[in-house]
N, C-alpha and C positions, 0 to 999 in steps of 0.2 A: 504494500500500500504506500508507504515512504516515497519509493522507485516511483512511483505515477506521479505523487504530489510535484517530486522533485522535475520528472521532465515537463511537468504543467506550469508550474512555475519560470523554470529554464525557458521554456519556449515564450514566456507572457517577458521576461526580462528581455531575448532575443527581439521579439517585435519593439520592444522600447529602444533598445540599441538601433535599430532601422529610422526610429526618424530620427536618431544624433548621427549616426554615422550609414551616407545612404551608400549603396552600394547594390542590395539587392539580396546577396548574402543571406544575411541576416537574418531575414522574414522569411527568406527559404528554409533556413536552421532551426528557425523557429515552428514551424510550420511542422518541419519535420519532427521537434522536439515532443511537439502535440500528439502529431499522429501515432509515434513511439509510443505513450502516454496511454491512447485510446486502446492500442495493440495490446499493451499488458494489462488493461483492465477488463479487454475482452479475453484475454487468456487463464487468466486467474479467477473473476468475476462471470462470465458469460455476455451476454449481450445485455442486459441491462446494467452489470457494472460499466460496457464501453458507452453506456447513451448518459449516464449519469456523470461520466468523464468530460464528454463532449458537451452538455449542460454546464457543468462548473469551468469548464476550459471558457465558455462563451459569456459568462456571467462575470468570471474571471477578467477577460478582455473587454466585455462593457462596463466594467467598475473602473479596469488600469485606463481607456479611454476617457472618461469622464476625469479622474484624476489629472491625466495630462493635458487636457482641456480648459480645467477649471483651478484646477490647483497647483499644477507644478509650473503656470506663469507669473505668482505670485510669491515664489520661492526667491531664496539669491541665486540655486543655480539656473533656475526657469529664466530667470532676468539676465543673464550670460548667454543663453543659447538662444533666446528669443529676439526678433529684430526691435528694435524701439518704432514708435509711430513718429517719433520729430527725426526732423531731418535739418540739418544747418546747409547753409547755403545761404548764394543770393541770385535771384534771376537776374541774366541779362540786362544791363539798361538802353542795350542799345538799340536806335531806332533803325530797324532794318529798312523799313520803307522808303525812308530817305534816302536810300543807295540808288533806287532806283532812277536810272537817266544819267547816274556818274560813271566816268570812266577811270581805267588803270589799267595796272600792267600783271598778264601772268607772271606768277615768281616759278611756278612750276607746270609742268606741263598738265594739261585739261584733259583726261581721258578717261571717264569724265569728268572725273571733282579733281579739285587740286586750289592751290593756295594762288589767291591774288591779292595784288598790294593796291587798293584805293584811299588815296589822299595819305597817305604813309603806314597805314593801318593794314594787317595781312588779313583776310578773309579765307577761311574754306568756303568754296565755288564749285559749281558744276556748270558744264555747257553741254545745253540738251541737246543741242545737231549737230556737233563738229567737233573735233580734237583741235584743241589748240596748245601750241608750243609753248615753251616758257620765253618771256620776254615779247610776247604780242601783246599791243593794246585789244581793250577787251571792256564792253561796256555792257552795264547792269541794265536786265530789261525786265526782270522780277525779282521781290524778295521779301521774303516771309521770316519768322521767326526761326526758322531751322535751313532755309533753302537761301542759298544766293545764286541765281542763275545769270549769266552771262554771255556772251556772243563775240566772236572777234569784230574789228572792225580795220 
């Protein structure tokens, strides 16, 4: 009886190990830990020892579930493994729209995206219909907060 407790156990600790350490592994071993579990308590027990197994192995994992759901983000180690909701940062100030209608110079070749220098300031660019060399002028004909698109001229 021990023997079963232990692979029921083993196997509910192996799933807990899968989502700190993913891999895949894990949940297999554990998986396996269980089915070993069901095997000797149908060998020993009969077939109502193995459904009695597979009850507490399931009851087992919807209690460890809810624990790590509800309880172990509230921990000190939960608060190490879990991401925070703040984020530091600052967006962008800059006005991209403005670019548009300025011109500059490739610093690096366009094929598609690549680096241009407008008014001395380097941009990551792309040019939607043509490869352009580095050192071609090259002017803005849209731009968005993520997109600077350009054109030789």
């Amino acid at each position: 009886m021990s023997e079963i407790v232990f692979y029921v156990l083993l196997g509910a600790v192996l799933f807990f190990l899968e989502t700190i350490l993913v891999g895949g592994i894990w949940c297999i071993a554990g998986f396996l830990c269980c089915a070993w579990a069901v095997w000797l308590s149908y060998c020993d027990y009969g077939v109502i020892g193995a459904v009695l197994t597979i009850v507490a192995s399931v009851i087992l994992g919807i209690s460890a579930f809810l624990v790590w759901l509800y309880v172990l983000p509230k921990t000190k180690f939960g608060k190490k493994i879990y991401l925070s909701t703040s984020q530091s940062g600052k967006a962008s100030n800059i006005d991209f729209k403005s670019l548009v209608g300025k011109e500059g110079i490739a610093e690096s070749a366009l094929m598609p995206s690549g680096k241009v220098n407008i008014d001395g300031v380097l941009y990551e660019a792309r040019s939607e219909f043509q490869h352009i060399d580095a050192g071609d002028k090259v002017k803005v004909f849209q731009a968005d907060t993520f997109n600077v698109i350009v054109k030789k001229i």
